[in-house]
Backbone and ligand atoms as CSV (ligand in chain L), in Angstrom:
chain,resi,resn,atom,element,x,y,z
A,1,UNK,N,N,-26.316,16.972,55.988
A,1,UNK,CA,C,-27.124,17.633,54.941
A,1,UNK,C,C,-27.675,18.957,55.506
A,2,UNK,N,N,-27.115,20.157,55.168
A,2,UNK,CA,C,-28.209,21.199,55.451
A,2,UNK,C,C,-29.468,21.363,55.200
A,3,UNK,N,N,-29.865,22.676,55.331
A,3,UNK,CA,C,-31.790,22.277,55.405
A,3,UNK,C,C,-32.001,23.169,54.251
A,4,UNK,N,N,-31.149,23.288,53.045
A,4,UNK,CA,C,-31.225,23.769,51.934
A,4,UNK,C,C,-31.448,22.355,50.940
A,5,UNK,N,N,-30.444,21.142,51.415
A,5,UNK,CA,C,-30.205,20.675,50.465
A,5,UNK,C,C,-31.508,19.719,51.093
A,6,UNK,N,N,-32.192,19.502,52.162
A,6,UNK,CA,C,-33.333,18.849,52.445
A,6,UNK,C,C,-34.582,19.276,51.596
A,7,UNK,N,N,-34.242,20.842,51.343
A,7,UNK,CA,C,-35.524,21.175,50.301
A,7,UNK,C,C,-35.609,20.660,48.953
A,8,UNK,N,N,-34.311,21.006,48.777
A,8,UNK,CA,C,-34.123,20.406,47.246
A,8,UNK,C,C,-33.835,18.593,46.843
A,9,UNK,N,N,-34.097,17.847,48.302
A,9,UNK,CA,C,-34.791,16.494,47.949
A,9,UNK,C,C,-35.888,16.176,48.288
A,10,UNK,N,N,-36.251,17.563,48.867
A,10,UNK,CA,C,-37.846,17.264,49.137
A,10,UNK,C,C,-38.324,16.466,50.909
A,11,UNK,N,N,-37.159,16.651,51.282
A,11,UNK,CA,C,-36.942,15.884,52.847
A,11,UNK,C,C,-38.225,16.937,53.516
A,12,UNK,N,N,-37.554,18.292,53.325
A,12,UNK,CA,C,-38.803,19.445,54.014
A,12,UNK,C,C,-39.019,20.379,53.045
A,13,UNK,N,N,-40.766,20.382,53.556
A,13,UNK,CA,C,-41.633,21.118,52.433
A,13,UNK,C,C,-41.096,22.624,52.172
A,14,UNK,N,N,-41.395,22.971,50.751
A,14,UNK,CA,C,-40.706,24.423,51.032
A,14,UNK,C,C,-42.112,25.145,49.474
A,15,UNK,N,N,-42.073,26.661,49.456
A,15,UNK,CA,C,-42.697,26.775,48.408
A,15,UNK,C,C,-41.981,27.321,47.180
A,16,UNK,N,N,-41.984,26.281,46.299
A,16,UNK,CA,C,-41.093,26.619,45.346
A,16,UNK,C,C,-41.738,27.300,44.000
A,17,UNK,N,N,-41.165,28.150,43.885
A,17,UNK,CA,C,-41.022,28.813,42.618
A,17,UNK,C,C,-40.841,28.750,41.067
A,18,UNK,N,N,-39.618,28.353,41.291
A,18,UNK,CA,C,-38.795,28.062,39.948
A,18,UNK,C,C,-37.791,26.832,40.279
A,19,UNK,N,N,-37.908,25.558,39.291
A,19,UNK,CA,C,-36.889,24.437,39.373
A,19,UNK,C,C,-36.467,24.246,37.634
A,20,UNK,N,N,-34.684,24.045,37.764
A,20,UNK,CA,C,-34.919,23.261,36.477
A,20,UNK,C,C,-33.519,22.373,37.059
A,21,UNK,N,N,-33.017,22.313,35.979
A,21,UNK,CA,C,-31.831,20.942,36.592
A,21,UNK,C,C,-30.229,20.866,37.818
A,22,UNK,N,N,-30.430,22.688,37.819
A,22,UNK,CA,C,-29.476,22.789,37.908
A,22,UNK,C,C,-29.841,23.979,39.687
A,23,UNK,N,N,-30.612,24.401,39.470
A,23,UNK,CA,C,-31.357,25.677,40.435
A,23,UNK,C,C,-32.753,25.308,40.787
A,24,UNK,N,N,-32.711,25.908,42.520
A,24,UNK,CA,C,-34.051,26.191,42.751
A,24,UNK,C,C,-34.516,27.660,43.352
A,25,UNK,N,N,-35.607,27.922,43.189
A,25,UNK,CA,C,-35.825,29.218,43.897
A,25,UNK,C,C,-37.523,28.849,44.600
A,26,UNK,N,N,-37.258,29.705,45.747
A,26,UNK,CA,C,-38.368,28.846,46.847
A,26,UNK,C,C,-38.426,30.305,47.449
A,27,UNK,N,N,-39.572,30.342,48.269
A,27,UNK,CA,C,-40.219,31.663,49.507
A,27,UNK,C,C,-39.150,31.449,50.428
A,28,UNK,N,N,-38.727,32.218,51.097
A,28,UNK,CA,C,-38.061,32.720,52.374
A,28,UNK,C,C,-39.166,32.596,53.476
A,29,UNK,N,N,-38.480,31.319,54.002
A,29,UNK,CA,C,-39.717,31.188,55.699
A,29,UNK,C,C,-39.718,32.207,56.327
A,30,UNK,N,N,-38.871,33.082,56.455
A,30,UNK,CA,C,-39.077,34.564,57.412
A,30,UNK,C,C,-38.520,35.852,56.443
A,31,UNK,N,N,-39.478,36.273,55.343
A,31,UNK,CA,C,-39.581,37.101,54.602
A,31,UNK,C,C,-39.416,38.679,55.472
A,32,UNK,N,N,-38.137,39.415,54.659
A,32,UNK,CA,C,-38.049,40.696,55.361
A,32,UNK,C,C,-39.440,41.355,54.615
A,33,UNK,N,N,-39.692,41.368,53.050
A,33,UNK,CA,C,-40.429,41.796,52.668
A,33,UNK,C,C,-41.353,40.447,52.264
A,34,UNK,N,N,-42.965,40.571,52.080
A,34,UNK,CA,C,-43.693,39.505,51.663
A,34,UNK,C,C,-43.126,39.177,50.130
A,35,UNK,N,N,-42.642,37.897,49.790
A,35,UNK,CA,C,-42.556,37.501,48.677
A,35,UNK,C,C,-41.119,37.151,48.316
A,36,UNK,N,N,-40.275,37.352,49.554
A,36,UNK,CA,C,-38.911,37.291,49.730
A,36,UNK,C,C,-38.146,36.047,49.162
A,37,UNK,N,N,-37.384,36.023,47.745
A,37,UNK,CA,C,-36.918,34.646,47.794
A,37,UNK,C,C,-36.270,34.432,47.753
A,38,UNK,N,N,-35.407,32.914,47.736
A,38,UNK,CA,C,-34.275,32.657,47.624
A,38,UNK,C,C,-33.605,31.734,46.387
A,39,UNK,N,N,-32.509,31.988,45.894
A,39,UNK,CA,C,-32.308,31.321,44.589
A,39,UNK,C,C,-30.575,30.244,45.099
A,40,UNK,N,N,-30.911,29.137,44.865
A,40,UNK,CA,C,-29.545,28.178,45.422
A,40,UNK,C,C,-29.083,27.176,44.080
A,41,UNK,N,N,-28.077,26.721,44.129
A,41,UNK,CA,C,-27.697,25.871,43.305
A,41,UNK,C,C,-28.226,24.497,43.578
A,42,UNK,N,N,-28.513,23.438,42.673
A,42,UNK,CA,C,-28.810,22.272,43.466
A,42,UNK,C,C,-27.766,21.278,44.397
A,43,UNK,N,N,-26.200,21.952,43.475
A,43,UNK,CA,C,-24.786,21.541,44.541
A,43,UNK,C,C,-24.593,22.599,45.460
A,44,UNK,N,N,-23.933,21.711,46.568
A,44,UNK,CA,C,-23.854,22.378,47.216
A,44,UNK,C,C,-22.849,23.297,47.594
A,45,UNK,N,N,-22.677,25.292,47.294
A,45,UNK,CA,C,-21.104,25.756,47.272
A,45,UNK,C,C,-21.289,26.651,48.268
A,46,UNK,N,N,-20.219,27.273,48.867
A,46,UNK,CA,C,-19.847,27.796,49.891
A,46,UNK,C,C,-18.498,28.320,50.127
A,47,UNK,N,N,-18.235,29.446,50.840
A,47,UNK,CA,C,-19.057,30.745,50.086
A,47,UNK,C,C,-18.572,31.100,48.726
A,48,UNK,N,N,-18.708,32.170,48.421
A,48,UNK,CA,C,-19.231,32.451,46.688
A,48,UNK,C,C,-17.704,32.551,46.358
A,49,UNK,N,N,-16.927,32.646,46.943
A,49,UNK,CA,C,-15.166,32.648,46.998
A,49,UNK,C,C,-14.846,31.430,46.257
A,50,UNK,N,N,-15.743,30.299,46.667
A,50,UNK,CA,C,-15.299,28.792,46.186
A,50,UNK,C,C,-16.563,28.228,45.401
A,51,UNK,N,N,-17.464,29.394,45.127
A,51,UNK,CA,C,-18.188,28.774,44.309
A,51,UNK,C,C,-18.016,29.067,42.562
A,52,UNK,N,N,-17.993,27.902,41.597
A,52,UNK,CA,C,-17.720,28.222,39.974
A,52,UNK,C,C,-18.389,29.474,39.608
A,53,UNK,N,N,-17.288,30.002,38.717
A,53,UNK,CA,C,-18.104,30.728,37.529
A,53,UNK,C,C,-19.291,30.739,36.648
A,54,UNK,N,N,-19.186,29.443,36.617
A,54,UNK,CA,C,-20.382,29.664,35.650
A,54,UNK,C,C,-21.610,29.424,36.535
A,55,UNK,N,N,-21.743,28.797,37.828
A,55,UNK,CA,C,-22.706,28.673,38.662
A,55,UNK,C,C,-23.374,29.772,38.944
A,56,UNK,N,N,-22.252,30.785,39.444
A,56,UNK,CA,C,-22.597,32.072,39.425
A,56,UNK,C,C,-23.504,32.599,38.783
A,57,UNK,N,N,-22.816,32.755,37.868
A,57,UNK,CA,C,-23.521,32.872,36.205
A,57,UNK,C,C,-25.257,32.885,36.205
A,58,UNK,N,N,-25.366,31.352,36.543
A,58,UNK,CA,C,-26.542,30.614,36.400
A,58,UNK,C,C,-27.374,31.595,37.551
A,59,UNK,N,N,-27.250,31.316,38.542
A,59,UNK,CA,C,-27.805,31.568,39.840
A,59,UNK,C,C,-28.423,33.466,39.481
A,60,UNK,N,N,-27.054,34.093,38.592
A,60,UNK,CA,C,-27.581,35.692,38.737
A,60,UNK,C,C,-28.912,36.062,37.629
A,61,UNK,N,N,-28.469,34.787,36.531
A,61,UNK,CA,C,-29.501,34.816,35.208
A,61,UNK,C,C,-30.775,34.610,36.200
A,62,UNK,N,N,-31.030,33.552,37.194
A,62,UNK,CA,C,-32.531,33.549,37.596
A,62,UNK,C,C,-32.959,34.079,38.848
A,63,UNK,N,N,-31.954,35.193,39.289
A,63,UNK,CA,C,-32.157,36.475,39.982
A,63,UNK,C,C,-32.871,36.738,39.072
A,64,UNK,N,N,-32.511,37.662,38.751
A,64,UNK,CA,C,-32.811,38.560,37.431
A,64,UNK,C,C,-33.892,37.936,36.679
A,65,UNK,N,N,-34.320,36.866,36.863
A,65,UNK,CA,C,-35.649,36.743,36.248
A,65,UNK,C,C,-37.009,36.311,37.508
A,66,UNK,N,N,-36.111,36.144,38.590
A,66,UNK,CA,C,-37.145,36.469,39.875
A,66,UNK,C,C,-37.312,37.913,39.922
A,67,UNK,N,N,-36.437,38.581,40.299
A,67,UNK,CA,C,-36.373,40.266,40.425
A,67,UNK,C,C,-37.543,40.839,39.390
A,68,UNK,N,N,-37.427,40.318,37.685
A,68,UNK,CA,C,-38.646,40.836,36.821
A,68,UNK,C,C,-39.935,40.240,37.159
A,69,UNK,N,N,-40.279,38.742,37.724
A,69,UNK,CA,C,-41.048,38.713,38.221
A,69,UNK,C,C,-41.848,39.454,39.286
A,70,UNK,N,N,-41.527,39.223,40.229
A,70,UNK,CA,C,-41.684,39.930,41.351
A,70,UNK,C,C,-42.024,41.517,41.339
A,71,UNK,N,N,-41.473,42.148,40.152
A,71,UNK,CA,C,-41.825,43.609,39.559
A,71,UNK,C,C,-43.451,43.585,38.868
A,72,UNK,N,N,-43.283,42.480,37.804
A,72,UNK,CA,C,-44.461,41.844,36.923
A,72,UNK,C,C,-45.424,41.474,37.895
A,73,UNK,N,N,-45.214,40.759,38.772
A,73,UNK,CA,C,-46.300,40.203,39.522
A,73,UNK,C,C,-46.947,40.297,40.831
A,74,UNK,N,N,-46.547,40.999,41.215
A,74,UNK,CA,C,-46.417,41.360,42.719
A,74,UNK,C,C,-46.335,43.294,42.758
A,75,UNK,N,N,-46.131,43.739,41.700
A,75,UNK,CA,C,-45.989,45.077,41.622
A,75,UNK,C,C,-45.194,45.980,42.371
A,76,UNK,N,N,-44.382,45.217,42.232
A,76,UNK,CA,C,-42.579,45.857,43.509
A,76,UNK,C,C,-42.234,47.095,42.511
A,77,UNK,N,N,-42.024,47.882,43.648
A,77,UNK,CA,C,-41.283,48.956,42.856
A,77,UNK,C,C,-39.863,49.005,42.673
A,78,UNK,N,N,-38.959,48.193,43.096
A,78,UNK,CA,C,-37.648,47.928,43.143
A,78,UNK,C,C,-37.598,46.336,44.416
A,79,UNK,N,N,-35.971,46.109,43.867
A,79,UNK,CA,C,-35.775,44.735,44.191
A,79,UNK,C,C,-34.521,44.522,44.847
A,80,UNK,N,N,-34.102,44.152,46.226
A,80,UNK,CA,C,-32.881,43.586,46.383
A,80,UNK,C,C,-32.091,42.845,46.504
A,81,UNK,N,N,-31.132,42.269,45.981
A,81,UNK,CA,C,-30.581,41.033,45.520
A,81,UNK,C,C,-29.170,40.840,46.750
A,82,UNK,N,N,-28.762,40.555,47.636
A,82,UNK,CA,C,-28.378,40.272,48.399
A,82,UNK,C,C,-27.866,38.781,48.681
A,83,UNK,N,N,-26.698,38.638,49.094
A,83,UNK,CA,C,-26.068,37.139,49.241
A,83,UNK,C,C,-25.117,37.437,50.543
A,84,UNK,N,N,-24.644,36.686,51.270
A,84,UNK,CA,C,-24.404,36.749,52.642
A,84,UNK,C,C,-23.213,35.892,52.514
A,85,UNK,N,N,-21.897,36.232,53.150
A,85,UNK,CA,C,-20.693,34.622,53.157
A,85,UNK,C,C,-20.333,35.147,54.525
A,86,UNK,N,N,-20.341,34.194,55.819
A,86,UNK,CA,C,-20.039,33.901,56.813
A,86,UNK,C,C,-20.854,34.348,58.009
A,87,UNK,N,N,-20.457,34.045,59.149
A,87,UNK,CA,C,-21.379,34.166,60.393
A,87,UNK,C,C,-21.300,35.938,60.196
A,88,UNK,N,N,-20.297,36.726,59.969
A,88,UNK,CA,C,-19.848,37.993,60.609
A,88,UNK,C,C,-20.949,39.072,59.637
A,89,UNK,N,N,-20.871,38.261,58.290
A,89,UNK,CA,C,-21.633,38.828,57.212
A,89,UNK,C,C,-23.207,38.540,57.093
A,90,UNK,N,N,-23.900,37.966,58.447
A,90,UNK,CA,C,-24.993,37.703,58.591
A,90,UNK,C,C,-25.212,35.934,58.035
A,91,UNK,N,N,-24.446,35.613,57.410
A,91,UNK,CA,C,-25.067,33.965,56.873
A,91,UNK,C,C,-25.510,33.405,58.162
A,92,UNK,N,N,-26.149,32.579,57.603
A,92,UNK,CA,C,-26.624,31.129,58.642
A,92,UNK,C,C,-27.244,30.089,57.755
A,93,UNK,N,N,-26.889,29.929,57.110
A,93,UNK,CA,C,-27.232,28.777,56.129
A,93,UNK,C,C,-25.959,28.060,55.072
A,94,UNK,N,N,-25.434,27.416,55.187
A,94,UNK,CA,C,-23.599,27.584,54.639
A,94,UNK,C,C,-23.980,26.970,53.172
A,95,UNK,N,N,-24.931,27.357,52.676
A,95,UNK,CA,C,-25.134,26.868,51.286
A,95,UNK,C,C,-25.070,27.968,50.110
A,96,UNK,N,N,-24.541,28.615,49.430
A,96,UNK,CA,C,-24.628,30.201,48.642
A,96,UNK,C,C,-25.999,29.702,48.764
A,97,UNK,N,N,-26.337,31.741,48.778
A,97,UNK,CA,C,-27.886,31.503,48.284
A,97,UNK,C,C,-27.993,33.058,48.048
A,98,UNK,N,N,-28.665,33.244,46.949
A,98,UNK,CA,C,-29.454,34.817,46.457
A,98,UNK,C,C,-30.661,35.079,47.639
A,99,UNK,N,N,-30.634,36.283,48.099
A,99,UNK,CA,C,-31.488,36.907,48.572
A,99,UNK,C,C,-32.518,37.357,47.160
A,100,UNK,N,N,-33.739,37.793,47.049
A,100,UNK,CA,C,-34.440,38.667,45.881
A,100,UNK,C,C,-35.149,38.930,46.903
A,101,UNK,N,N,-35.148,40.159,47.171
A,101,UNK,CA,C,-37.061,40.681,48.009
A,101,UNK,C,C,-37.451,41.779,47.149
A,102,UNK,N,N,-38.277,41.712,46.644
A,102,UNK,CA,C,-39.453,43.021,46.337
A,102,UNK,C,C,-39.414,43.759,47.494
A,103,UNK,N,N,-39.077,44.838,47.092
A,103,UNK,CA,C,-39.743,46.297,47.467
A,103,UNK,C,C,-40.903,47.251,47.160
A,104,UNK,N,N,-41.147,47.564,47.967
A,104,UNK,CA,C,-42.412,48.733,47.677
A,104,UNK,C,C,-42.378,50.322,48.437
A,105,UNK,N,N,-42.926,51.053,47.649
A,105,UNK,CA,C,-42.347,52.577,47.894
A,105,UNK,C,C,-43.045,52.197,49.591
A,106,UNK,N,N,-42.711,52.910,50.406
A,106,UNK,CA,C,-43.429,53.154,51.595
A,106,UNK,C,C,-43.327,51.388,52.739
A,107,UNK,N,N,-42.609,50.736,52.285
A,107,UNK,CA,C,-42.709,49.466,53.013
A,107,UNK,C,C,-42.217,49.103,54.573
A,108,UNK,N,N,-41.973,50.284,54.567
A,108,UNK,CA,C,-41.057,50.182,56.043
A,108,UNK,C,C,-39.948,49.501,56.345
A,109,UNK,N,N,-39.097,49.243,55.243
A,109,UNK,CA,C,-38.073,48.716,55.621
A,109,UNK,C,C,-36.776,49.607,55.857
A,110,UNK,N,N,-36.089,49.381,56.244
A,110,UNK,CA,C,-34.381,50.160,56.541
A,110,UNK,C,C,-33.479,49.644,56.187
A,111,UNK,N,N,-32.353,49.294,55.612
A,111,UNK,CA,C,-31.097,48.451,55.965
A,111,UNK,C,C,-30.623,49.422,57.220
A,112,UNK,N,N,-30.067,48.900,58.023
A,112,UNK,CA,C,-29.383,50.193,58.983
A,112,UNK,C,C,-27.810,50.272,57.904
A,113,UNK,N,N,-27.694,51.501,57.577
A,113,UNK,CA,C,-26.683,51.319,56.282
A,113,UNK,C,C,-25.953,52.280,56.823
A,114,UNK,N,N,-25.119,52.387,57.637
A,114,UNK,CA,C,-24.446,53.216,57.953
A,114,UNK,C,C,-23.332,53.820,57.661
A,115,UNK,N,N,-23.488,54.549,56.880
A,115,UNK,CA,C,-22.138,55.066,55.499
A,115,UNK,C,C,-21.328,55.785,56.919
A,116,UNK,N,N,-20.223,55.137,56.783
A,116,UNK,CA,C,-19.084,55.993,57.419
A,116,UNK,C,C,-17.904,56.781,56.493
A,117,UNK,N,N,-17.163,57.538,57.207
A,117,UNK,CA,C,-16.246,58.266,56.201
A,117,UNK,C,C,-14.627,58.047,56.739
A,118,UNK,N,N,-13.944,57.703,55.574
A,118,UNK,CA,C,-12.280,57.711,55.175
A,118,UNK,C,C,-11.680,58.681,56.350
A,119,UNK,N,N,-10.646,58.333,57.026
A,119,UNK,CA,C,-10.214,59.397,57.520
A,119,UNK,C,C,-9.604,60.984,56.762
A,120,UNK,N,N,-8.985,60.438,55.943
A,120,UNK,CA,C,-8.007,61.156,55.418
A,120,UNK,C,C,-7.862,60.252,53.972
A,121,UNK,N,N,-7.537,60.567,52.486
A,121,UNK,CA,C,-7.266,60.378,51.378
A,121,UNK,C,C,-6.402,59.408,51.599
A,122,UNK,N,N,-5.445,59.073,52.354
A,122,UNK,CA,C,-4.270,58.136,52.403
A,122,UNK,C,C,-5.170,56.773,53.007
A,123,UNK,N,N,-6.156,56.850,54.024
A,123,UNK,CA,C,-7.177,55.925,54.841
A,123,UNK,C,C,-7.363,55.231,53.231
A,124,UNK,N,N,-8.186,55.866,52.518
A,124,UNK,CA,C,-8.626,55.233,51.607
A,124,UNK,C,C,-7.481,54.180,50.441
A,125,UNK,N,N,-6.851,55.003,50.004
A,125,UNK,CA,C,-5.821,54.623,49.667
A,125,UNK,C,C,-5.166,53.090,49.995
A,126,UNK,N,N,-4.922,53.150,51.258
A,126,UNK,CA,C,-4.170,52.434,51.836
A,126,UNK,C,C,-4.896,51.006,52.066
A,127,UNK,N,N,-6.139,50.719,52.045
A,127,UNK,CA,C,-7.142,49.348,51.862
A,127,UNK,C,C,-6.776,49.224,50.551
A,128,UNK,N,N,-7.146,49.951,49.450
A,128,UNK,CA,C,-7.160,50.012,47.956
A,128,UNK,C,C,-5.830,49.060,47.422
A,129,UNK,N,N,-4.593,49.519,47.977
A,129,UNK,CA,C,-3.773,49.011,47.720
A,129,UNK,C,C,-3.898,47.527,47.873
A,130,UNK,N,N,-3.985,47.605,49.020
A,130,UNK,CA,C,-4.634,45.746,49.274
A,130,UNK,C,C,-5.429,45.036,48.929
A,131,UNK,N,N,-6.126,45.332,48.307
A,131,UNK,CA,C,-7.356,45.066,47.583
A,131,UNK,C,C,-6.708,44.764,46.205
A,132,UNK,N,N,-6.253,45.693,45.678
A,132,UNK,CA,C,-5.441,45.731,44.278
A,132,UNK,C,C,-4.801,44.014,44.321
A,133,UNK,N,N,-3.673,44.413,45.518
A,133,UNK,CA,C,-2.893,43.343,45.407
A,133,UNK,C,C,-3.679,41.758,45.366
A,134,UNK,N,N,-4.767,41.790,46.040
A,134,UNK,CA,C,-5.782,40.393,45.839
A,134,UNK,C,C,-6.092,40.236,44.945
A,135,UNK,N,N,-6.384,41.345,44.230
A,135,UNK,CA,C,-6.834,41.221,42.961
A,135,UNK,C,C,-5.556,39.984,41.967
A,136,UNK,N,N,-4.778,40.787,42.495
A,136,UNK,CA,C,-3.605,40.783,40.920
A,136,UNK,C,C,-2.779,39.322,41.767
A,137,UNK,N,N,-3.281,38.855,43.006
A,137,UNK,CA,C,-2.102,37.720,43.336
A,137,UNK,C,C,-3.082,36.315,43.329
L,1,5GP,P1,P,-28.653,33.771,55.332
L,1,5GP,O1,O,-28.776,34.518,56.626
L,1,5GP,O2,O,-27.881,32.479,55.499
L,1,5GP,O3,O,-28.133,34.620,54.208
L,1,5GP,O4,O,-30.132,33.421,54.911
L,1,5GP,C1,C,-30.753,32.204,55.179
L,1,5GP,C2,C,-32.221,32.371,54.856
L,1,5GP,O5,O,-32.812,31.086,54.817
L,1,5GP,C3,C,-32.994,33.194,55.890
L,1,5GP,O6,O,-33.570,34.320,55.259
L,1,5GP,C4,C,-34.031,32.223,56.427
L,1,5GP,O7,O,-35.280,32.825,56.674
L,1,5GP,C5,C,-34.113,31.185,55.326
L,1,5GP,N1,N,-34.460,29.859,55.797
L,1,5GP,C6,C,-33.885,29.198,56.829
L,1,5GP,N2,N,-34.459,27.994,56.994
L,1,5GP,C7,C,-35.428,27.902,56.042
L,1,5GP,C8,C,-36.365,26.879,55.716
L,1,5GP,O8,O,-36.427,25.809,56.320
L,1,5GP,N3,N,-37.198,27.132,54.683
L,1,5GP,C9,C,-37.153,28.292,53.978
L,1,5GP,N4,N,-38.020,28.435,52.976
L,1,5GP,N5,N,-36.277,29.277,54.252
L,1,5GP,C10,C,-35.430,29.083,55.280
């Protein structure tokens, strides 16, 4: 049992937010920003590659109504919604899960976001194609 699905039987305490039959959304024990949360399915999917459509679905509808919270209540000036699949991509929890943190102008945060650039028009190109082809196979 991961220590997602321990919250959602209540094995370990967590502070929850929002429950209904299907989703929970709870505080982030180590909040980048104060108020940081997280939104999970009550099954358990992994990663979002193999997780349903319509779960999806579900999970982005109560983003999106944490995100207006968190604007409403907490007075964030913007919000980031973030989800993680594998060790390389930062996960450590193998359960999908929504990031939501409130932002605030001046908060001190960074992503280190380091926009790099295409070599050449063909560089670009040449992922695209592959990408295409995932798409379409
Ligand atoms: P990931 O890196 O897998 O995308 O994010 C996992 C998140 O789960 C982290 O932000 C981490 O702080 C949070 N987390 C890990 N263990 C617990 C816990 O026991 N309780 C709560 N509330 N959050 C947790």
């Amino acid at each position: 049992m991961n220590i997602f699905e321990k919250i959602i039987s209540r094995e370990i305490p967590a502070t929850i937010i929002y429950e209904d039959e299907d989703t929970l959304a709870f505080m982030d024990i180590g909040p980048i920003i104060k108020g940081h949360t997280l939104v999970i399915p009550k099954i358990c999917y992994d990663p979002v590659t193999e997780t349903p459509d319509d779960v999806l679905a579900k999970l982005m509808q109560i983003c999106k109504r944490v995100a207006a919270a968190q604007i409403k209540g907490l007075g964030a000036d913007g919000v980031n919604i973030i989800q993680n699949n594998g060790a390389s991509a930062g996960q450590v929890v193998p359960h999908i899960h929504f990031h939501v943190i409130p932002r605030f102008e001046g908060d001190g945060h960074h992503w280190n976001w380091a926009a790099k650039k295409y070599e050449s028009p063909a560089g670009v190109e040449n992922l695209a194609v592959k990408i295409r082809e995932g798409l379409a196979g």
